[in-house]
C-alpha positions as CSV (number, residue, x, y, z in Angstrom):
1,X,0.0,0.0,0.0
2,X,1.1,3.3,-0.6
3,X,2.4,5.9,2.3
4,X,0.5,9.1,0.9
5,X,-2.2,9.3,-0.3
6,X,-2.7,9.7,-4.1
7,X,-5.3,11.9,-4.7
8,X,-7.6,11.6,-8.2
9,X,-6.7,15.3,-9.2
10,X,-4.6,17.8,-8.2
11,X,-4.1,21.0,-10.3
12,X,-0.5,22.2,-12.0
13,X,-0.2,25.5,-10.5
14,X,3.4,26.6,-10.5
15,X,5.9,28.8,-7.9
16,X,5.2,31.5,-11.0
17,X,1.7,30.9,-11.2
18,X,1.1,31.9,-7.6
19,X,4.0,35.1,-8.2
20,X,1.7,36.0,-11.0
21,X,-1.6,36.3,-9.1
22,X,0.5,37.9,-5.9
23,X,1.7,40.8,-8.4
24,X,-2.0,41.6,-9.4
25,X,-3.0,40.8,-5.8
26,X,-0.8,43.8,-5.1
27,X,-1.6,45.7,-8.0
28,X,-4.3,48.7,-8.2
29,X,-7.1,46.6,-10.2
30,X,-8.1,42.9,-9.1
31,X,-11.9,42.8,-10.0
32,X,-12.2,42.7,-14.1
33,X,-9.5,44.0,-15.9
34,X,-6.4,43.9,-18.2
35,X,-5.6,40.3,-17.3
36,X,-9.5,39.5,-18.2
37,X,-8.8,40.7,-21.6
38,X,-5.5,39.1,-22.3
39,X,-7.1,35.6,-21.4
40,X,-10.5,36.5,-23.6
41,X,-7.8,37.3,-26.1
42,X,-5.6,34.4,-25.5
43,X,-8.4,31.9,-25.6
44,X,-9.9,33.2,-28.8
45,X,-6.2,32.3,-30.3
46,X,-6.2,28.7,-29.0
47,X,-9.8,27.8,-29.6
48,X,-10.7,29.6,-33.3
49,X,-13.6,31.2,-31.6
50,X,-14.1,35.1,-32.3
51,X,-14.9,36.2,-28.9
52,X,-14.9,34.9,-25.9
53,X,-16.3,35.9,-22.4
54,X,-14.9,35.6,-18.7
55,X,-17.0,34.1,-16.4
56,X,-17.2,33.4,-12.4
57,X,-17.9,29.3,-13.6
58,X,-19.3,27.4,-16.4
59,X,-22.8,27.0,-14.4
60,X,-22.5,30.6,-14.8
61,X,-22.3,30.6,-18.7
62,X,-25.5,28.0,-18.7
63,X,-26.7,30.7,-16.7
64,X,-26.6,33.3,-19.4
65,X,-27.0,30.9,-21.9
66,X,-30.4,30.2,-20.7
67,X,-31.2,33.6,-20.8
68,X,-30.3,34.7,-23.9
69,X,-31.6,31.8,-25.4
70,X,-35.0,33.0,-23.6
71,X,-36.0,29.5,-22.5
72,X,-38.5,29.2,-20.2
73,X,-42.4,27.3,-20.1
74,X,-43.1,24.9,-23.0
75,X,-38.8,24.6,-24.2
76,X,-37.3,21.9,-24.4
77,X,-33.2,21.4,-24.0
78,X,-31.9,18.2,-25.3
79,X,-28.6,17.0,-23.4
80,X,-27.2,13.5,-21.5
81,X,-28.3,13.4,-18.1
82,X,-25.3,11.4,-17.6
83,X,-23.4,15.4,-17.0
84,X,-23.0,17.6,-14.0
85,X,-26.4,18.4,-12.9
86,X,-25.3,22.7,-13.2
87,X,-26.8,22.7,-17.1
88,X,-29.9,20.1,-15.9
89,X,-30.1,23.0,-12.6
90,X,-30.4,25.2,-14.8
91,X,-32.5,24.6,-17.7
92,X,-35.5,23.7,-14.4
93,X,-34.9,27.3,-12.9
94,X,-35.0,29.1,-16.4
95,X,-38.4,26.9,-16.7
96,X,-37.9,24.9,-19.4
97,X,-37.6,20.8,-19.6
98,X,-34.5,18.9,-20.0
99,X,-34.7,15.8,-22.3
100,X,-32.4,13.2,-21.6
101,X,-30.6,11.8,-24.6
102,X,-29.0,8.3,-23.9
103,X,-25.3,8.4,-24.0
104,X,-22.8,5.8,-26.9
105,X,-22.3,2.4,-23.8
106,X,-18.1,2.7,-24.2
107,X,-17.6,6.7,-25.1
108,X,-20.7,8.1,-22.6
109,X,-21.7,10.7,-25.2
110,X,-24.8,11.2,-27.0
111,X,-25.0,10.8,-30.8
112,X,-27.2,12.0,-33.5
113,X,-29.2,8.8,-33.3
114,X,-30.1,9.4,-29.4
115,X,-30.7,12.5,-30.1
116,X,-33.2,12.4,-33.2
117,X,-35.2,10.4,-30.7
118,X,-36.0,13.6,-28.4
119,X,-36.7,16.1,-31.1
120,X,-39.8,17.4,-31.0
121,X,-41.4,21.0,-32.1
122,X,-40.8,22.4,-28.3
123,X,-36.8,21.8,-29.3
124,X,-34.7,24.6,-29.0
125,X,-31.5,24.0,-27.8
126,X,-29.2,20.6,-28.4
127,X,-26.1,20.7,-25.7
128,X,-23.7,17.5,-26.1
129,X,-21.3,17.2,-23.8
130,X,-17.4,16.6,-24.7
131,X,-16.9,13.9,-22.6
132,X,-13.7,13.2,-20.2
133,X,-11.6,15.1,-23.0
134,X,-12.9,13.1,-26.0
135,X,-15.1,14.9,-28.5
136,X,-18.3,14.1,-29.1
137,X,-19.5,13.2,-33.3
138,X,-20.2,17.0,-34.1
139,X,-20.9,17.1,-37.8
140,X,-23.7,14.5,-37.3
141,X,-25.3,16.2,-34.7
142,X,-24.8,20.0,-36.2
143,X,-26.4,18.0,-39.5
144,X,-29.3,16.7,-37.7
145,X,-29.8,20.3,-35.6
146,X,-30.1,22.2,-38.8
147,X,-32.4,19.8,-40.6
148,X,-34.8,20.8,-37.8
149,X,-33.8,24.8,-37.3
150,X,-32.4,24.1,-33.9
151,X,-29.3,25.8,-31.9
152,X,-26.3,23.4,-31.1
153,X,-24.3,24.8,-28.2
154,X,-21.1,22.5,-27.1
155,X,-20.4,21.9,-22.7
156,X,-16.4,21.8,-23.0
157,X,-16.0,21.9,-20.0
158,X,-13.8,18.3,-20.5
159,X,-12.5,19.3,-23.8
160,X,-10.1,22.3,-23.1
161,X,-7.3,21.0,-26.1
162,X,-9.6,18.4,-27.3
163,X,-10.1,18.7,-31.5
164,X,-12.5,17.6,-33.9
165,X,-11.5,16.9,-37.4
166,X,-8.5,18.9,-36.9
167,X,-10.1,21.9,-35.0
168,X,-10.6,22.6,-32.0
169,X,-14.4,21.8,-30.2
170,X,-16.4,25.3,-30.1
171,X,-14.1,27.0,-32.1
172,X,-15.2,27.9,-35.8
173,X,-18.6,25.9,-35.6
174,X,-21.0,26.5,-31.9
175,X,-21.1,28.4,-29.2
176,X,-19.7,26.8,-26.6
177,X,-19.0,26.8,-22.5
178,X,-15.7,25.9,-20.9
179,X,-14.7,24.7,-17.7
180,X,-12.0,26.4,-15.1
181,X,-12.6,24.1,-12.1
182,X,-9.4,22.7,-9.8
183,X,-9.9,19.7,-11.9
184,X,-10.1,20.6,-15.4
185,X,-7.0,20.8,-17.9
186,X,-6.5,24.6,-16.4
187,X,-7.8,26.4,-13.8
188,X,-8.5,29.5,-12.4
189,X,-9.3,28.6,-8.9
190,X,-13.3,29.0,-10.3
191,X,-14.0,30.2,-13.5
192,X,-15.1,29.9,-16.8
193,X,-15.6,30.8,-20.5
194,X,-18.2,31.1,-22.9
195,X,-17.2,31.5,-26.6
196,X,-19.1,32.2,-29.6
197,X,-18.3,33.5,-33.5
198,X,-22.4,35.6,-33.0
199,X,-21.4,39.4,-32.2
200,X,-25.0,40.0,-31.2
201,X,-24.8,36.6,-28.8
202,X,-21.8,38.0,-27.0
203,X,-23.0,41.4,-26.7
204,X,-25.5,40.1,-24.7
205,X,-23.5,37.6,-22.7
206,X,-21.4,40.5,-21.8
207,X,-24.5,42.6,-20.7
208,X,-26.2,39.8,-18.7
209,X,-22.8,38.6,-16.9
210,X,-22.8,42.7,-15.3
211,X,-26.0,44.1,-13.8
212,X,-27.4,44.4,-17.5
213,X,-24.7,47.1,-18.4
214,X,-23.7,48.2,-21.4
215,X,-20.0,48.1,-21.1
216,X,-18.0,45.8,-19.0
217,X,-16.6,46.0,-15.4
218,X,-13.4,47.2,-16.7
219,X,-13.9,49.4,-20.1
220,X,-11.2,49.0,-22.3
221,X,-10.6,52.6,-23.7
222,X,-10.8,54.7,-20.1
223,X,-9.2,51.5,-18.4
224,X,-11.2,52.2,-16.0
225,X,-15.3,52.5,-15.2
226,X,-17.2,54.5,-17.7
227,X,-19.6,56.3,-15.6
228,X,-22.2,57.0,-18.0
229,X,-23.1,53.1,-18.4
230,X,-26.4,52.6,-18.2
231,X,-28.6,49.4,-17.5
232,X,-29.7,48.0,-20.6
233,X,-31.7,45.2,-19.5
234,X,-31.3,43.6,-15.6
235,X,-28.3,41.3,-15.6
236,X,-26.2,39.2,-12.9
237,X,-22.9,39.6,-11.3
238,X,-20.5,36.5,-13.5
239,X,-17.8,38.6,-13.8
240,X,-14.0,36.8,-13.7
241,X,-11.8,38.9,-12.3
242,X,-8.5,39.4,-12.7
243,X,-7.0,37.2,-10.0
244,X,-8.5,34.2,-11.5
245,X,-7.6,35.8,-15.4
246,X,-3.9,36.0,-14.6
247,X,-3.5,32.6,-13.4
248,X,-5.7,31.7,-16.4
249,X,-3.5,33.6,-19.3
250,X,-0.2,31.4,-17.5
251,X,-2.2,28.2,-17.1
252,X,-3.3,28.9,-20.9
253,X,0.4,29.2,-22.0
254,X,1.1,25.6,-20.4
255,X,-1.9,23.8,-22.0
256,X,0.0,21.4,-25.0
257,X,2.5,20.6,-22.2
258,X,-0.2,20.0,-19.8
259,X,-2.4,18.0,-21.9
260,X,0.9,16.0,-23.1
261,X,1.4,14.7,-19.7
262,X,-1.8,13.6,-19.0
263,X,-1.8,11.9,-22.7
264,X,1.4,10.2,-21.6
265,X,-0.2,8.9,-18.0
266,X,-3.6,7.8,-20.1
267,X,-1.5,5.6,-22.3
268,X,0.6,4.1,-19.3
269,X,-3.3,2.7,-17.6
270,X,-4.2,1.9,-21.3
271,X,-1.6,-0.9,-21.0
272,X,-1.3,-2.0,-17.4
273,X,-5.5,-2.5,-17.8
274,X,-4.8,-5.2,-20.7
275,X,-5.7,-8.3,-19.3
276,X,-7.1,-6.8,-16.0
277,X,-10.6,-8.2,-15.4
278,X,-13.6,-6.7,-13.2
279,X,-12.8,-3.2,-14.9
280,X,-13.6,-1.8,-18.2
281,X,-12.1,1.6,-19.7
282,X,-14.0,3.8,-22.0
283,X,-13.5,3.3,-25.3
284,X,-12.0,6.1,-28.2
285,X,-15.5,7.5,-30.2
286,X,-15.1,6.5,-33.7
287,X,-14.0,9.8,-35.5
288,X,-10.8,11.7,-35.8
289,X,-10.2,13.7,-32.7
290,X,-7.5,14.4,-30.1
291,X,-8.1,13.4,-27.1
292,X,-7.5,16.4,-23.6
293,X,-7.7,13.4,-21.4
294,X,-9.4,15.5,-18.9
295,X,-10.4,12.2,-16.7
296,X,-9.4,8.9,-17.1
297,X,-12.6,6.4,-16.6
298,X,-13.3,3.1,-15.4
299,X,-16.4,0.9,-15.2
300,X,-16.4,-1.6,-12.3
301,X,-18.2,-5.0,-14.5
302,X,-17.1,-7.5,-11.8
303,X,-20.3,-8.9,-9.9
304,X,-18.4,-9.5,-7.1
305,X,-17.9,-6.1,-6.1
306,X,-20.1,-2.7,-6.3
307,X,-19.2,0.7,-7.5
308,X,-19.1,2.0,-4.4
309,X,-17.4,-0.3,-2.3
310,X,-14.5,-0.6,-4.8
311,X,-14.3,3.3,-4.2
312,X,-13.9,2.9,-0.6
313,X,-11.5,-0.2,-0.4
314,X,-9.4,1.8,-3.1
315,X,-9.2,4.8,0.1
316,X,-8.1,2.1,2.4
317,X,-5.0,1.7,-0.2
318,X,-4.5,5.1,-0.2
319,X,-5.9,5.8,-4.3
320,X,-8.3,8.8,-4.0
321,X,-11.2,8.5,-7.0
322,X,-14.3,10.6,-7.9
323,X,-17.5,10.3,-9.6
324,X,-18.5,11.8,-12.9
325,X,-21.2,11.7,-13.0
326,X,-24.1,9.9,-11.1
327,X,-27.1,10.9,-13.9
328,X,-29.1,13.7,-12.9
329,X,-32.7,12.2,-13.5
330,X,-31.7,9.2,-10.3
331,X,-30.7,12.5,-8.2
332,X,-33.6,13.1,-5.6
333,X,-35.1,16.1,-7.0
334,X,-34.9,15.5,-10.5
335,X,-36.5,11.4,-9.3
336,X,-39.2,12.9,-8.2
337,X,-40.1,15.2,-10.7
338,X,-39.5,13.9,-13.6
339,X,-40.9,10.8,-15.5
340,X,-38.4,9.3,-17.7
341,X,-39.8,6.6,-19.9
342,X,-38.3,2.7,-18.6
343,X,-35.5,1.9,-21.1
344,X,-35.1,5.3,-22.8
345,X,-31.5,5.9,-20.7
346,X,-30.4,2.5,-20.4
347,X,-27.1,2.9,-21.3
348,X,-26.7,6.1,-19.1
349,X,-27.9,4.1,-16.1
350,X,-25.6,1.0,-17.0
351,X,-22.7,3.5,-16.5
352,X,-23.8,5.9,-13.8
353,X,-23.9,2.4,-11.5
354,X,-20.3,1.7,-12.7
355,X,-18.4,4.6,-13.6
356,X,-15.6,5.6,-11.5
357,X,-12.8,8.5,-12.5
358,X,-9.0,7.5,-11.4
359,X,-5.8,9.5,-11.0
360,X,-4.7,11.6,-13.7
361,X,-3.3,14.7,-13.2
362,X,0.3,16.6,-14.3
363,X,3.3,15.4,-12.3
364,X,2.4,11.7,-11.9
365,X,4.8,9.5,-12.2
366,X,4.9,5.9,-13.3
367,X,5.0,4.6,-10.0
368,X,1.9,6.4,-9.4
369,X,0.3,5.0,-12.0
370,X,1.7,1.3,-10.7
371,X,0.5,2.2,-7.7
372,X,-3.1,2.7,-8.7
373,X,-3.2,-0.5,-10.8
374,X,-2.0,-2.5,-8.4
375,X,-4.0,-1.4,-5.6
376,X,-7.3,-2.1,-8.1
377,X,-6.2,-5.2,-9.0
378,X,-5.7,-6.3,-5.1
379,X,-9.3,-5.1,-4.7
380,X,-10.8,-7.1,-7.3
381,X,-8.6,-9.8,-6.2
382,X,-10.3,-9.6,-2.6
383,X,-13.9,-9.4,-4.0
């Protein structure tokens, strides 16, 4: 057994990283301002998108998403419920109805067949999720979305440095929200983007994340508050400041590196796993795509052992894990609530019994890796 404990995740933040966010810590702006545009800048570069918006979180950009989007009684969003439950939170509170697609068994994304399944004329938004740093089948979907006149928006938050036939996921084709959480690719501490190539979209993103104004927390000609800005409709306070930005724009600069090392650690469990029993990986989706590698997924398929208890005998041995996700519609509310048709999310539920997330992080080492491998395999071993 190992002597420390090895946690699932642990984010790559640097001694420069933490000089970087003491300097603006120490500087005369901290709320919104240069650092906020550099990263919107920055991200623009990495992704293809045209512009870009800093956020507090990606909940927040579902948020404003929402409301832009005006979705409220008698809409219907389309998305996995096999996600974090923010987007399902908030489609409910705007008013409108989530629709569960079922999620491909092996790459736990929905697909343009899953999909075509939910449509109906209340449709108006489709949100696939990038799953675990693989991409889901865009061009299929986006096909299938404007056959019926409906609005594709893309949850990255998995898929910072993941690529679809050779460009990068949001980019040049949807809107789309990313992720800044301690366990994503980068971080921020919190935080978030929403990117889009619509001018009149991001105007209004930009207005809802700040009281409804109609210029941002930090205006870029005074570099400073303008103080003639005026509420143009009401808006919300979602505004990333710069403390978060800075460590953002470094994190940014790092992300091929980053996303090579996790790469490098995927492949190691890719071959140790051969051969290993009771477990099952996820399996690559069948189009051209690189991989972020944002989590590193197992299934537990042995019927000797549950989910949950190989979770907690992994603790004993020192190997932290997490949970991505348990499917919103089995989560209390959303149980009770909601009536989802027997069979409709069958392969979602298969997986949301199983699914388990393992190290992978920046800075593990092979031994690490060993480490984790062998402590599973002693736990299968002992069911």
């Amino acid at each position: 057994m190992r002597e420390t404990f090895l946690p699932f995740c642990k984010p790559a933040i640097t001694e420069d990283d933490a000089q970087a966010v003491h300097d603006v810590l120490l500087s005369s702006w901290i709320t919104t301002g240069p650092w906020c545009g550099e990263f919107e800048k920055n991200f623009c570069e990495y992704t293809g998108s045209k512009y870009a918006v800093g956020l507090t979180s990606a909940t927040a950009g579902m948020h404003l998403l929402m409301k832009a989007f005006e979705i409220g009684p008698g809409d219907e969003v389309i998305t996995p419920s096999l996600t974090w439950v923010s987007t399902i939170n908030m489609i409910t509170m705007a008013g409108g109805t989530p629709v569960f697609a079922d999620v491909d068994r092996n790459t736990l994304m929905i697909t343009a067949e899953t999909v075509k399944k939910c449509i109906t004329p209340k449709t108006k938004l489709i949100i696939p999720v990038h799953y675990a740093g693989a991409a889901a089948d865009l061009d299929s979907i986006n096909a299938l979305a404007a056959e019926h006149g409906i609005t594709v928006v893309e949850d990255a938050a998995h898929a910072l440095g993941t690529f679809y036939k050779g460009r990068h996921v949001g980019g040049t084709q949807n809107t789309a929200i990313y992720s800044f959480h301690p366990i994503k690719n980068i971080t921020t501490g919190e935080g978030g983007m929403f990117t889009s190539n619509d001018p009149k979209l991001i105007e209004k993103i930009k207005r809802l994340k700040f009281h409804g104004l109609g210029v941002d927390a930090f205006d870029r000609k005074t570099l400073g508050r303008a103080p003639q800005a005026q509420v143009v409709e009401p808006g919300f306070k979602y505004n990333m400041t710069d403390i978060s930005a800075v460590l953002g724009v470094r994190q940014l600069a790092r992300i091929n590196e980053l996303n090579e090392e996790r790469t490098k650690i995927a492949m190691m469990y890719r071959e140790k796993f051969k051969g290993v029993e009771g477990i099952l990986p996820l399996k690559d989706p069948d189009c051209d795509f690189v991989h972020a590698w944002n989590l590193f997924i197992v299934r537990v398929v042995s019927d000797k052992i549950s989910r949950n208890t190989f979770m907690e005998e992994l603790k004993k041995l020192n190997i932290g894990t997490g949970l991505h996700f348990l499917a919103a519609h089995v989560q209390k509310y959303y149980r009770e609530t909601m009536t989802i048709e027997p069979g409709s999310l069958v392969n979602t539920e298969w997986n949301s019994d199983r699914m388990c997330s393992i190290p992978l992080f920046p800075g593990m080492t092979e031994s690490d890796v060993d480490d984790v491998v062998e402590a599973i395999k002693q736990v299968l071993a002992k069911a």
